[in-house]
Residue frames as qw, qx, qy, qz and C-alpha x, y, z in Angstrom:
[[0.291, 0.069, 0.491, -0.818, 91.57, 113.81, 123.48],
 [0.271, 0.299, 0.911, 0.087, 88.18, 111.56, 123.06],
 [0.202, 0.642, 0.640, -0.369, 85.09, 112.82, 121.42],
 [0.399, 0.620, 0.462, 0.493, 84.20, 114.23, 117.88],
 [0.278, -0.090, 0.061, 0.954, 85.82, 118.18, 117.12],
 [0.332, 0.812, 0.377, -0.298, 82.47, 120.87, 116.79],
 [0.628, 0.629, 0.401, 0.222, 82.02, 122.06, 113.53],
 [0.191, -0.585, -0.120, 0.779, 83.65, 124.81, 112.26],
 [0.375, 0.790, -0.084, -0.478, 83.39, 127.65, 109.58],
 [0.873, 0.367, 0.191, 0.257, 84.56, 126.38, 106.17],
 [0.400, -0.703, 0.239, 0.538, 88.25, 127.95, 106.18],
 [0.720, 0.676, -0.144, 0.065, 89.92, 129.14, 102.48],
 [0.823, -0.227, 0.240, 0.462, 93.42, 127.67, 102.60],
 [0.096, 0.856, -0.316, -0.399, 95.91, 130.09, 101.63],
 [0.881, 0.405, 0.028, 0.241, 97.53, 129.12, 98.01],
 [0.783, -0.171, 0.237, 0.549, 101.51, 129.45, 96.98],
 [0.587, 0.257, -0.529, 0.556, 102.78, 132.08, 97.77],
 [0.286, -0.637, -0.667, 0.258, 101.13, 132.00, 101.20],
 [0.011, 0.468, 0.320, 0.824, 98.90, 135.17, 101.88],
 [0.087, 0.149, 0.693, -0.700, 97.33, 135.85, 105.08],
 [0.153, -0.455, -0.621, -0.620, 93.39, 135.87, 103.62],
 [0.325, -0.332, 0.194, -0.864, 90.71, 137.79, 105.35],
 [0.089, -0.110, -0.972, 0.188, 88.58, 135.49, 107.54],
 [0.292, -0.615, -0.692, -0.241, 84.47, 135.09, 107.70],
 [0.251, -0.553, 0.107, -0.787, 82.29, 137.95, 109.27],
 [0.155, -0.171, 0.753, -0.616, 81.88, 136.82, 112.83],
 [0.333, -0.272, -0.833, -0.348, 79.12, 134.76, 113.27],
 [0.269, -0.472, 0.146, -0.827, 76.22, 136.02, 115.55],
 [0.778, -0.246, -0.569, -0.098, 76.33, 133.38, 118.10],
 [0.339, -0.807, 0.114, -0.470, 76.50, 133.99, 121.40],
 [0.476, 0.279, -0.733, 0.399, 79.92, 132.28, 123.30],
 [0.751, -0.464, -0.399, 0.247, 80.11, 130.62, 126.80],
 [0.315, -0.851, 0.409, -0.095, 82.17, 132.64, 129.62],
 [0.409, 0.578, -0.673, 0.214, 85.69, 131.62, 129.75],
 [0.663, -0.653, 0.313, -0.190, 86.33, 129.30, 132.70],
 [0.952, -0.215, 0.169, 0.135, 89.60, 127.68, 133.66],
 [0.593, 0.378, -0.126, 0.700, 91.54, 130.42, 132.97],
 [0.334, -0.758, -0.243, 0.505, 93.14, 132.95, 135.71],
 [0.282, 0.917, 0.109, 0.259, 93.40, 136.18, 133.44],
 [0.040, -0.967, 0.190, -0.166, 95.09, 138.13, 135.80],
 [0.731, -0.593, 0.329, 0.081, 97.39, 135.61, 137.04],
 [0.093, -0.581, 0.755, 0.290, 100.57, 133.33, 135.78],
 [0.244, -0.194, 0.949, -0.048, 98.82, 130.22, 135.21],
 [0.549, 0.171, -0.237, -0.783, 96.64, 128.98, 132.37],
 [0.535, 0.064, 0.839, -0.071, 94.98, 125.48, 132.59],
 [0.436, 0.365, -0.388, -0.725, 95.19, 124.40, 129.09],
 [0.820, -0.076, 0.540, -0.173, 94.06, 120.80, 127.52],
 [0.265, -0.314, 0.788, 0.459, 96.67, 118.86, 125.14],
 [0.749, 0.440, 0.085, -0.489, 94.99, 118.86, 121.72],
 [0.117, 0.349, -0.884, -0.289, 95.96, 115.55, 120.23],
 [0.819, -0.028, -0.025, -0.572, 92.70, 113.65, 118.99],
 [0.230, -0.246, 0.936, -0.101, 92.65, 110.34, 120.08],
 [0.806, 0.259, -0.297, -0.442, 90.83, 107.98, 117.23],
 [0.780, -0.024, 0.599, -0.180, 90.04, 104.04, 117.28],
 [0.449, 0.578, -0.536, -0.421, 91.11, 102.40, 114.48],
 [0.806, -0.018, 0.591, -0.002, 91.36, 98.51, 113.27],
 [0.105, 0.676, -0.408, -0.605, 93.57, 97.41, 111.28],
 [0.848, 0.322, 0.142, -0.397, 92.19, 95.53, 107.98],
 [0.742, -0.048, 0.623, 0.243, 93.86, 92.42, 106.30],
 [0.660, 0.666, 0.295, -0.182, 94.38, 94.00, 103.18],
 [0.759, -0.193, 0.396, 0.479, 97.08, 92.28, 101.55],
 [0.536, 0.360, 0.446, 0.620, 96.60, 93.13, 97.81],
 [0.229, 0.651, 0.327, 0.645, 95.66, 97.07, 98.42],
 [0.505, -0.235, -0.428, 0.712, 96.44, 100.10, 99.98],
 [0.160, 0.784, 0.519, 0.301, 94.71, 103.14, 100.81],
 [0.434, -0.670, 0.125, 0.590, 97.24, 105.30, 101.69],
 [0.542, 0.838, 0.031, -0.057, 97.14, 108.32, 98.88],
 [0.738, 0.058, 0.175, 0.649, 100.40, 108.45, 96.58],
 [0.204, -0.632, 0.058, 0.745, 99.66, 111.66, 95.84],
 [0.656, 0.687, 0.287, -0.125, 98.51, 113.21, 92.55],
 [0.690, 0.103, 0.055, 0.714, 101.33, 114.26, 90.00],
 [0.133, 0.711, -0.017, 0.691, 100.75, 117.82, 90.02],
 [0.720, -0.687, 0.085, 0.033, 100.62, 117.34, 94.85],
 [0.844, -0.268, 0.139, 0.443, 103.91, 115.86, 94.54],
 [0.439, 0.555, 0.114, 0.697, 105.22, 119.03, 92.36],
 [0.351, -0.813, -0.132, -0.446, 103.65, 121.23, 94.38],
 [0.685, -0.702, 0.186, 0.054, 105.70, 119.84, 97.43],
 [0.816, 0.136, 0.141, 0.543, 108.79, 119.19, 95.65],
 [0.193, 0.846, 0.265, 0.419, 108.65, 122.98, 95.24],
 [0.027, -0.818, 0.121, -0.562, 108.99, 124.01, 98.00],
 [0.953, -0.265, -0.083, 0.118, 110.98, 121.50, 99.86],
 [0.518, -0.123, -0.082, 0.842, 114.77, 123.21, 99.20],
 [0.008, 0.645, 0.066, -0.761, 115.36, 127.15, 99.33],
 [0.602, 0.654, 0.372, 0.269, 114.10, 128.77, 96.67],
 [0.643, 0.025, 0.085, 0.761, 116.22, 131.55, 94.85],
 [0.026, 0.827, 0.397, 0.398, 113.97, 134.77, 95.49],
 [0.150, 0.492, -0.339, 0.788, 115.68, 137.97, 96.47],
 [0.163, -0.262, -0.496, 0.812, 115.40, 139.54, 100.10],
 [0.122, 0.910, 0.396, 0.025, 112.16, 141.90, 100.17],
 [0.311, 0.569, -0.168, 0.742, 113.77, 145.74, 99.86],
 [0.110, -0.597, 0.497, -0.620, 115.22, 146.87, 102.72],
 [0.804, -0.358, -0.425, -0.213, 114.17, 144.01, 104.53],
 [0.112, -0.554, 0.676, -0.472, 115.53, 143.33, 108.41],
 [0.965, -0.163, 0.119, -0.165, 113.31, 139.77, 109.07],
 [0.288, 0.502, -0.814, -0.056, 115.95, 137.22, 109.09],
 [0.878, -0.129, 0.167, -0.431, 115.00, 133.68, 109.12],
 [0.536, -0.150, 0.831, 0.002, 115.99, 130.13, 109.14],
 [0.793, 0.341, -0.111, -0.492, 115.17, 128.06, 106.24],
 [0.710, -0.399, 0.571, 0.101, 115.93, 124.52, 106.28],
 [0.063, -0.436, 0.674, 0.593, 118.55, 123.00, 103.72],
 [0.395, -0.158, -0.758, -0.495, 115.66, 120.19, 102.41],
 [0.428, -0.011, 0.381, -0.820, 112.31, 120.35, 103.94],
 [0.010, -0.099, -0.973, -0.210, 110.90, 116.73, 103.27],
 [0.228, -0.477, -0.773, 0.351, 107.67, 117.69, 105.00],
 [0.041, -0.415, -0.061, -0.907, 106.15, 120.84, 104.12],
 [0.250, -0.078, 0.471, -0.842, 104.16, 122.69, 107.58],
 [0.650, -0.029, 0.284, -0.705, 101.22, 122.00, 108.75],
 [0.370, 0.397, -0.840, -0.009, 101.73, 117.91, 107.74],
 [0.800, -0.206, -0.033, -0.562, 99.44, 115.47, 108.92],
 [0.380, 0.365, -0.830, 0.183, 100.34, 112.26, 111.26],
 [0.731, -0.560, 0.134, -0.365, 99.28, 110.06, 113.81],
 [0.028, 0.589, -0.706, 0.391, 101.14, 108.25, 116.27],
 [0.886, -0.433, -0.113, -0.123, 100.77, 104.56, 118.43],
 [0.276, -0.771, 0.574, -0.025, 103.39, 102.98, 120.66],
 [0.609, -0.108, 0.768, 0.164, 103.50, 99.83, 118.63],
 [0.190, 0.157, -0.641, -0.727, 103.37, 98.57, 115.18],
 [0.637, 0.034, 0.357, -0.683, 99.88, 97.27, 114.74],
 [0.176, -0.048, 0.940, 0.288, 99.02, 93.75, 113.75],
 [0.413, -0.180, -0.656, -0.606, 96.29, 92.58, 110.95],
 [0.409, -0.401, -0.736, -0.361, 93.05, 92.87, 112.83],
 [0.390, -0.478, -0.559, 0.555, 93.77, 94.40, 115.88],
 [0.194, -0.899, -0.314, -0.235, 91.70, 97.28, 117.52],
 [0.574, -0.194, -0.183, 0.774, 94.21, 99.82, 118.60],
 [0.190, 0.895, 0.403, -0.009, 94.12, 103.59, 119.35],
 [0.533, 0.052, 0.087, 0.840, 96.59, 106.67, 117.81],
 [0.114, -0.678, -0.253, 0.681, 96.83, 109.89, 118.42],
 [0.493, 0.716, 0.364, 0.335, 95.95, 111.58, 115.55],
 [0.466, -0.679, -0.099, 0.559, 98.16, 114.85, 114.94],
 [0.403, 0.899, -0.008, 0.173, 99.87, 117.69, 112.78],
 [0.750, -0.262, -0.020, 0.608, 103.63, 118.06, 112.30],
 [0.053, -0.858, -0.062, 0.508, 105.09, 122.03, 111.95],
 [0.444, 0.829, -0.272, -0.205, 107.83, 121.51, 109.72],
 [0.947, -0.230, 0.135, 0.178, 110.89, 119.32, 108.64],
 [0.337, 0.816, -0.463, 0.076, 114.76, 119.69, 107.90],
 [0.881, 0.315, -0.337, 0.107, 117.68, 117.59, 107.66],
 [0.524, -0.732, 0.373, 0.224, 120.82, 117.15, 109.97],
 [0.095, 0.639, -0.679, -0.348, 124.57, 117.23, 108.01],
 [0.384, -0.098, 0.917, -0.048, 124.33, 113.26, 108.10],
 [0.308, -0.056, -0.477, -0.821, 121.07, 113.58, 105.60],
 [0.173, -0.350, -0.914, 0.115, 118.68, 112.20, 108.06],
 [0.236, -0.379, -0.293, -0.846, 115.43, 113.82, 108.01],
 [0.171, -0.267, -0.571, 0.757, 113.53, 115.04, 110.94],
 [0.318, -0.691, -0.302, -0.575, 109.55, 117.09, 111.55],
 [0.056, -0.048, 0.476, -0.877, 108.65, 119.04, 114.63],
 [0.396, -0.388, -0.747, -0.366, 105.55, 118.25, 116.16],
 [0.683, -0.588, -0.083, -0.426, 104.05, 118.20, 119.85],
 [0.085, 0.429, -0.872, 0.221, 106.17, 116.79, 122.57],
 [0.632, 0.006, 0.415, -0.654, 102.72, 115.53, 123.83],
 [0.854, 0.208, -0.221, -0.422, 101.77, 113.75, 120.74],
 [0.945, 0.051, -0.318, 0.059, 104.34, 110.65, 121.38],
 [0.778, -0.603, 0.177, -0.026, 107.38, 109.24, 123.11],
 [0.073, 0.630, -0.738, -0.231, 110.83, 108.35, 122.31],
 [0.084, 0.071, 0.983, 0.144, 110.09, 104.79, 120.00],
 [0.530, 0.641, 0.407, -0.377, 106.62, 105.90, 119.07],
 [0.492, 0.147, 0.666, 0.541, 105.95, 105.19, 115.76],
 [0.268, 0.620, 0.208, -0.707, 104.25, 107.56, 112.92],
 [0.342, 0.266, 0.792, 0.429, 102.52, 106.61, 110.07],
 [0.235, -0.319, -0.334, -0.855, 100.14, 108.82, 107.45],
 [0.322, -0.105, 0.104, -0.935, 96.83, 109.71, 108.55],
 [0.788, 0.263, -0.227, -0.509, 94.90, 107.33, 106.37],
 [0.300, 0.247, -0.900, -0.197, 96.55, 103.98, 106.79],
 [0.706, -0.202, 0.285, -0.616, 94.28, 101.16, 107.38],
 [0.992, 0.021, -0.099, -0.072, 95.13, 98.01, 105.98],
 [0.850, -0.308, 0.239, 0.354, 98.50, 95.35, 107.05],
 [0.689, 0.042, 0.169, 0.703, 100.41, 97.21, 104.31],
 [0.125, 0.835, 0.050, 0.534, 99.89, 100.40, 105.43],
 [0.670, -0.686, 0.106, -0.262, 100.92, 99.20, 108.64],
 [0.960, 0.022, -0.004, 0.280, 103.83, 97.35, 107.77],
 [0.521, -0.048, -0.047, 0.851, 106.74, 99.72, 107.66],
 [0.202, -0.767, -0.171, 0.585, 106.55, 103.93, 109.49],
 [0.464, 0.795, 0.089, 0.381, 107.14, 106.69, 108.22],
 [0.324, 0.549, -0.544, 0.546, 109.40, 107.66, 110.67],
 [0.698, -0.403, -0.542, 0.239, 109.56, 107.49, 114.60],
 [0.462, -0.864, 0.005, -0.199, 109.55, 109.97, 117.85],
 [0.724, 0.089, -0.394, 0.559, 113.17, 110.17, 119.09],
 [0.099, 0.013, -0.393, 0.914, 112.90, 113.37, 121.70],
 [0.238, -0.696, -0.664, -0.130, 109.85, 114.46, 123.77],
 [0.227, 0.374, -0.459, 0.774, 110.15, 117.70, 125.97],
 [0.789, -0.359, 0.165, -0.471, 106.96, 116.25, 128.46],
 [0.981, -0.153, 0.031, -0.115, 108.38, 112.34, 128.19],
 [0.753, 0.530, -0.242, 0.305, 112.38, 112.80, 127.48],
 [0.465, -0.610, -0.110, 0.631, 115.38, 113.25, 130.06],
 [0.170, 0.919, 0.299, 0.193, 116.15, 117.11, 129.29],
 [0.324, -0.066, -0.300, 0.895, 118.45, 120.16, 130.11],
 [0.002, 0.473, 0.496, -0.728, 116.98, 123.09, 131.58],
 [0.372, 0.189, -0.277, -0.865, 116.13, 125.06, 127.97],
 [0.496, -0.222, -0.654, -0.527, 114.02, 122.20, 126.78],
 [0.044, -0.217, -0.828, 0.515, 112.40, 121.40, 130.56],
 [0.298, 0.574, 0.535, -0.543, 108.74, 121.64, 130.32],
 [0.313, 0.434, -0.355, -0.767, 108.51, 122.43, 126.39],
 [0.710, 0.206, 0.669, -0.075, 105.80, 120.44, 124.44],
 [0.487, 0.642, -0.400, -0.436, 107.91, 119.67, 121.30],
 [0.820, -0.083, 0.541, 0.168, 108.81, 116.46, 120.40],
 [0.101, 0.642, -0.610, -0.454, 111.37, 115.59, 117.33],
 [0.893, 0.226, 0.341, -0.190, 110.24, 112.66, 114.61],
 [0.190, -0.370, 0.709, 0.569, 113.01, 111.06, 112.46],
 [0.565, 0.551, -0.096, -0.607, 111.86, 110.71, 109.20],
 [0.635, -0.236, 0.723, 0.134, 112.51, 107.02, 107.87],
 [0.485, 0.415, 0.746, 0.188, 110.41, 107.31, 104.78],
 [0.032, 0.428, -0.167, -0.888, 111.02, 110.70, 103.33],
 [0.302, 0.118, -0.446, -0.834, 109.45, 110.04, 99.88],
 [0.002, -0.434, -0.874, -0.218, 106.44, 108.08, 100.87],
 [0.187, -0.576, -0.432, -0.668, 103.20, 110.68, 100.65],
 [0.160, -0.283, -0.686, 0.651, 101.98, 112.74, 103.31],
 [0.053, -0.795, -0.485, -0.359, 98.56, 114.37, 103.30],
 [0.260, 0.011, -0.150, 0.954, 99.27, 118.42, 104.04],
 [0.085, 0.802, 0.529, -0.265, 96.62, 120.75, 105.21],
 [0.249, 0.878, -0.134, -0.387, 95.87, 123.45, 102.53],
 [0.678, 0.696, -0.235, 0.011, 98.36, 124.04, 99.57],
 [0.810, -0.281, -0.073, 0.510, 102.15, 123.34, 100.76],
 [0.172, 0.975, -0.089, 0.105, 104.09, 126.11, 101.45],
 [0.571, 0.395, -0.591, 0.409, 108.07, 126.92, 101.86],
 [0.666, -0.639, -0.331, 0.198, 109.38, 126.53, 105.64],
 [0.277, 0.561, -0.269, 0.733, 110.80, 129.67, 106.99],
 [0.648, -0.597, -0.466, 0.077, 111.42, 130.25, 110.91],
 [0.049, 0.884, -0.002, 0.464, 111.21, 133.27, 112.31],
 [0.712, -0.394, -0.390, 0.431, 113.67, 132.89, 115.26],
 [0.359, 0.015, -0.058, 0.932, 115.09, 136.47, 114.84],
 [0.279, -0.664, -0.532, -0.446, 111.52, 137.95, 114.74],
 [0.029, -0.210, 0.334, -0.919, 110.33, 140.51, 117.02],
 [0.308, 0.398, 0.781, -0.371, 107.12, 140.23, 119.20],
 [0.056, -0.381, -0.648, -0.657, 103.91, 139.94, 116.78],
 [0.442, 0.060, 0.324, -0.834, 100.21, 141.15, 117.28],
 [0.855, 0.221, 0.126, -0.452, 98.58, 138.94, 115.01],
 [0.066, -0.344, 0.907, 0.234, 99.43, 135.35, 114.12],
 [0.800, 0.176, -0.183, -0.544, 97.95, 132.36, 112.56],
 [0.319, -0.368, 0.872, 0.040, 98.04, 128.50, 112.94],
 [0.467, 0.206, -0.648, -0.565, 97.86, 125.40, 110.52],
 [0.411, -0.187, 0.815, -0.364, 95.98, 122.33, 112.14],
 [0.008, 0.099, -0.962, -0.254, 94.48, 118.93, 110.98],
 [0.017, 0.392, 0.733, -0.555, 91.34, 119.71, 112.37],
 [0.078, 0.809, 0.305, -0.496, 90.29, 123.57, 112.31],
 [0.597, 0.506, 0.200, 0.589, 92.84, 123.96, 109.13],
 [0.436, 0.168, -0.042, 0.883, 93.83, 127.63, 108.90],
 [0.226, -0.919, -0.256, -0.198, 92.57, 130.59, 111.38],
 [0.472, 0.394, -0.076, 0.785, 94.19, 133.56, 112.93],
 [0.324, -0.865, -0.306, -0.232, 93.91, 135.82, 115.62],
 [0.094, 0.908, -0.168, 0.372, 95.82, 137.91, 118.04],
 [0.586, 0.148, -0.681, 0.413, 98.62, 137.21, 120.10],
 [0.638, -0.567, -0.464, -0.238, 98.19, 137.28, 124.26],
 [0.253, -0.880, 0.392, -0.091, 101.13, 136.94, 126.40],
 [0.649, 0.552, -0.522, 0.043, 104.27, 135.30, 126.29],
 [0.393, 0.298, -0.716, 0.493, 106.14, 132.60, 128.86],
 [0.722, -0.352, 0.049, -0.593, 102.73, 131.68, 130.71],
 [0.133, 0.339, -0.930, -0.041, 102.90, 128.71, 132.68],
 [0.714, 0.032, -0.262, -0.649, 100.30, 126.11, 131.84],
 [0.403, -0.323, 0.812, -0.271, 99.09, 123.39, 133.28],
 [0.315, 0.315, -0.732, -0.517, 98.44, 120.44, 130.67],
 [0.785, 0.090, 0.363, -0.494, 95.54, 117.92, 131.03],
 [0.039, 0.523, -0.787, -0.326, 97.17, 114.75, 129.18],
 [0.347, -0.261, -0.877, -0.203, 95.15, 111.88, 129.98],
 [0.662, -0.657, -0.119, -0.340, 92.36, 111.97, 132.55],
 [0.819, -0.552, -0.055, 0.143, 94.14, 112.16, 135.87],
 [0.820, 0.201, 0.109, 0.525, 97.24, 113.23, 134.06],
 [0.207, 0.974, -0.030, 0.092, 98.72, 116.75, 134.31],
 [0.740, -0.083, 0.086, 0.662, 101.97, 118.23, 133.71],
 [0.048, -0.911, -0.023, 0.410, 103.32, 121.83, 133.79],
 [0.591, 0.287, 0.440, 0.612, 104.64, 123.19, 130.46],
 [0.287, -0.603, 0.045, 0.743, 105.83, 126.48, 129.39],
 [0.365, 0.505, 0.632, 0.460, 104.25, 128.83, 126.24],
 [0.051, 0.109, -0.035, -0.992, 102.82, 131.34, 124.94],
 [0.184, 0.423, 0.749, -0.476, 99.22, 132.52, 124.71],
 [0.006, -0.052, 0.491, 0.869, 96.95, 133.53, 121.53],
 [0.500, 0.300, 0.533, -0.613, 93.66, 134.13, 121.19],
 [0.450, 0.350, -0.541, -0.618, 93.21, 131.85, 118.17],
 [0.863, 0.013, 0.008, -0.505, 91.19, 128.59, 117.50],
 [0.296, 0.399, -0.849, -0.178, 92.16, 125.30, 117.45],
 [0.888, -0.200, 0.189, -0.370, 90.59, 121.85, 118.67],
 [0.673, -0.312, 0.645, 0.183, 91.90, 118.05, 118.65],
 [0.849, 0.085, 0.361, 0.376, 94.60, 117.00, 116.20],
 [0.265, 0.947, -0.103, 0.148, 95.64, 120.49, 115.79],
 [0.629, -0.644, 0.335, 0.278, 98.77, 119.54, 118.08],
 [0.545, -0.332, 0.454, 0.621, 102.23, 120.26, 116.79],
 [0.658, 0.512, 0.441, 0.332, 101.04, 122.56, 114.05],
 [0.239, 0.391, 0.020, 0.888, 102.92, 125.72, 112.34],
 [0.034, -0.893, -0.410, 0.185, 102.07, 128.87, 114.18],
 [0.518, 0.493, 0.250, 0.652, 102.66, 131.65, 111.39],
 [0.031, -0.765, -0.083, 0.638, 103.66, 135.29, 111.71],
 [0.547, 0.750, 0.368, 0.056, 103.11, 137.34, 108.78],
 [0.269, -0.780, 0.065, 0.562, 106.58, 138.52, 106.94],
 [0.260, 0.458, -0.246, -0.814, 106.70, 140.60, 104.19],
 [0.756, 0.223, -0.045, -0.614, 103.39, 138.37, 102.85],
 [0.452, 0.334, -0.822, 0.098, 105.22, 135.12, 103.76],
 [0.812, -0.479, -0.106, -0.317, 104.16, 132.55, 106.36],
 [0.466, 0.473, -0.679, 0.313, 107.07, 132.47, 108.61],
 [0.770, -0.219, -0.510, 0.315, 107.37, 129.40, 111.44],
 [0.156, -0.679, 0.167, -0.698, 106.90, 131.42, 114.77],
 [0.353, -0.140, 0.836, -0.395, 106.35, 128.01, 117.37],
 [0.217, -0.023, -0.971, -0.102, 104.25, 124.69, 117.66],
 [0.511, -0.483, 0.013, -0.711, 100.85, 124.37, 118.56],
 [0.024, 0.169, -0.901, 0.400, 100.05, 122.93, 122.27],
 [0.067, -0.317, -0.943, 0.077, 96.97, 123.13, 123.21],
 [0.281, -0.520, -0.199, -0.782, 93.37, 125.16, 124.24],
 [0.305, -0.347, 0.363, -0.809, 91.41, 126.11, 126.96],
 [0.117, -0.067, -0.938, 0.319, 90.39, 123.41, 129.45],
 [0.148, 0.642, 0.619, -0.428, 86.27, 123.34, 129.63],
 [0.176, 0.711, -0.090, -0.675, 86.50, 125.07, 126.48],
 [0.184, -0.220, 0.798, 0.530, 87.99, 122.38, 123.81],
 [0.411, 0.346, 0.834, -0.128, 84.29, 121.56, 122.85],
 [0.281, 0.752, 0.414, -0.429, 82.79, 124.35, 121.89],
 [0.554, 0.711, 0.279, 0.332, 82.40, 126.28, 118.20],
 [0.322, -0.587, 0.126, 0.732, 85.26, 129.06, 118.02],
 [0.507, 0.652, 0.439, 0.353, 85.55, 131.63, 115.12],
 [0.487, 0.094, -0.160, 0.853, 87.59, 134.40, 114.38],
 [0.072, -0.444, -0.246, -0.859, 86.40, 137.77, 115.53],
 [0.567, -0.484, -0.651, -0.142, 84.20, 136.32, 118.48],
 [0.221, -0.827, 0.219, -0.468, 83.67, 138.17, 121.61],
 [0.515, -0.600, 0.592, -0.156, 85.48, 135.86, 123.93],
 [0.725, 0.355, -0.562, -0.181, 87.46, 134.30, 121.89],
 [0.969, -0.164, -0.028, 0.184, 89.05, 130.63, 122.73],
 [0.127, -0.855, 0.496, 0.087, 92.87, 130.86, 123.72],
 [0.932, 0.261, -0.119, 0.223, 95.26, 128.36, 122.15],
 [0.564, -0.753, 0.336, 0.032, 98.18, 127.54, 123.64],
 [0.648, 0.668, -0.354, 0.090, 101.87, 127.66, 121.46],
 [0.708, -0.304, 0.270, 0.577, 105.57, 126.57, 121.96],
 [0.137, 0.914, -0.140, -0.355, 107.15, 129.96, 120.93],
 [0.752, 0.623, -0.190, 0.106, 110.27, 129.88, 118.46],
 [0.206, -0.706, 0.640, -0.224, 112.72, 129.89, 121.16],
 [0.753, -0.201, 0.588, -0.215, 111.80, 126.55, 122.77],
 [0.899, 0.353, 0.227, -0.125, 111.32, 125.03, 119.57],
 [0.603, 0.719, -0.312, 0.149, 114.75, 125.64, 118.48],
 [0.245, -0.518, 0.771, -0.277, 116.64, 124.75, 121.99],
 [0.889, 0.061, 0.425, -0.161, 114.90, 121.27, 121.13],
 [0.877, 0.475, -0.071, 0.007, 116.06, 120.78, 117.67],
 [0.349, 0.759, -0.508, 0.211, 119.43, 121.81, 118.72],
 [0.487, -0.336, 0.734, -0.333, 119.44, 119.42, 121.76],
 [0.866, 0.150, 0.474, -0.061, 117.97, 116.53, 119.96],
 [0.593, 0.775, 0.204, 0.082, 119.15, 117.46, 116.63],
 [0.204, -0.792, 0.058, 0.572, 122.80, 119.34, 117.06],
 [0.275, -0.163, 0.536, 0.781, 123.99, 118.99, 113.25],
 [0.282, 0.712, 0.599, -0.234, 120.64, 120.24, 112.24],
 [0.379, 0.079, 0.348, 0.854, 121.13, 122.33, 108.69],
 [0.239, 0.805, 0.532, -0.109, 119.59, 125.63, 108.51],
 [0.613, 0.195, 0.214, 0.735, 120.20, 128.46, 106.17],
 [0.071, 0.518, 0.315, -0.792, 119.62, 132.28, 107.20],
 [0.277, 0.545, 0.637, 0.469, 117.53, 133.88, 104.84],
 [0.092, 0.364, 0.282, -0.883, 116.23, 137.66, 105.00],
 [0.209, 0.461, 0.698, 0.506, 113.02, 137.62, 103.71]]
């Protein structure tokens, strides 16, 4: 989506092992009226938050500015990339998913074009946030993202690349959309898309600290959740309703009907396709994908706590898992009860 993200509150990034943190005292600023949502009804007009950024790409042969990663980053994600070996809480009953190797740790920065770009050309990518990643039996590696953010043969490269040899070989590529892909009926209307991973060990910039990937498919309904985005980074608020259908502003002139859930939490452009967390037992556990916010609304300052708050529009943990198993069917995950 064009045009520069309003500011937000500086956000503290939960550290390893993720913590829900309290969030800033409301701010005493006085919010717009909601418009372009029917409350009482079925139908939420939302607008696809994938930032769309200009970008030229620079002849630099002898140097790249794509980040390797410091040595103590690349520990840090190396961590928490297979299961780790930490009992069950006591008595616990959460059972989750955890994937067998998790190249990609949540909330994973990416953007996206439909070509490879050539030395000097002016081109534009969507600029985005991937949820999480896990292997199929075969050991090909795989992130969850937006279905919005690309197409089947879209490419995806770090954040940061700018010169010919940051541009010269992906990091992986868009092989399922559920807005741009042929479908079955579970994944019809769901905006997830599936990215093969080509380049597992080249660096990805991660919002906040990395953390492990757990996914709550067995979860019960939540009240309060939180999402990770490229953007707004980490905020939190309350959940809404569930299996709304939304109507999706893609490009100008562009809509499509897509199927979610509803939260009354922040987000803006290039949050698309990030984690949205439920809190279990003081774990951050993979709960759906973000989609988008509130049409006539994406501009404005949001903050937790706010009387009318902004609504942000998810891909629950159902959807997101009738995708991976449709795009994805030897997909390796291990239960876990945390």
């Amino acid at each position: 989506m064009p045009g520069e993200p309003a500011q937000q509150p500086q956000q503290q990034y939960p550290q390893h092992p993720l913590k829900f943190p309290d969030m800033p005292a409301p701010q005493p600023v006085q919010p717009a009226r909601r418009s372009g949502l029917q409350t009482g009804g079925w139908i939420t007009v939302i607008v696809a938050t994938a930032m769309i950024v200009g970008i030229v790409v620079w002849l630099g042969l002898n140097a790249s500015r794509v980040p390797t990663g410091t040595v103590e980053e690349r520990e840090a994600l190396s961590e928490v990339q297979t299961p780790g070996d930490a009992s069950p809480a006591p008595d616990s009953e959460n059972n989750v998913l955890v994937p067998a190797f998790a190249p990609w740790a949540p909330g994973t920065k990416i953007q996206t074009t439909d070509h490879r770009p050539a030395p000097g050309e002016h081109f534009t990518a969507q600029s985005c946030t991937a949820a999480f990643s896990f292997t199929g039996k075969d050991g090909r590696a795989y992130a969850v993202t937006a279905g919005h953010c690309g197409r089947e043969g879209d490419l995806v490269w770090p954040t940061n690349a700018s010169t010919a040899i940051d541009y010269a070989s992906e990091v992986g590529h868009f092989i399922f959309s559920g807005l741009y892909s042929q479908h079955t009926p579970a994944t019809e209307g769901t905006d997830v898309g599936i990215i093969e991973i080509t380049d597992p060990d080249r660096f990805m910039d991660v919002v906040g600290a990395p953390i492990p990937t757990g996914i709550g498919e067995g979860l019960g309904p939540v009240d309060r959740l939180c999402k990770t985005g490229a953007t707004t980074g980490y905020t939190c608020g309350t959940f809404e309703a569930t299996e709304r259908v939304q109507i999706v502003n893609l490009d100008p002139g562009v809509e499509d009907e897509t199927f979610g859930d509803i939260a009354a939490v922040c987000a803006a452009s290039g949050d698309s396709g990030g984690p949205v967390f439920a809190d279990v037992g003081g774990r951050a556990t993979v709960i759906g994908v973000v989609s988008g916010t509130e049409a006539g609304r994406a501009g404005e300052e949001c903050y937790e706590g706010m009387e009318d708050p902004h609504l942000m529009s998810y891909s629950n943990v159902k959807q997101v898992m009738a995708v991976i198993r449709h795009a994805v069917p030897d997909a390796e995950f291990i239960p876990r009860r945390w």
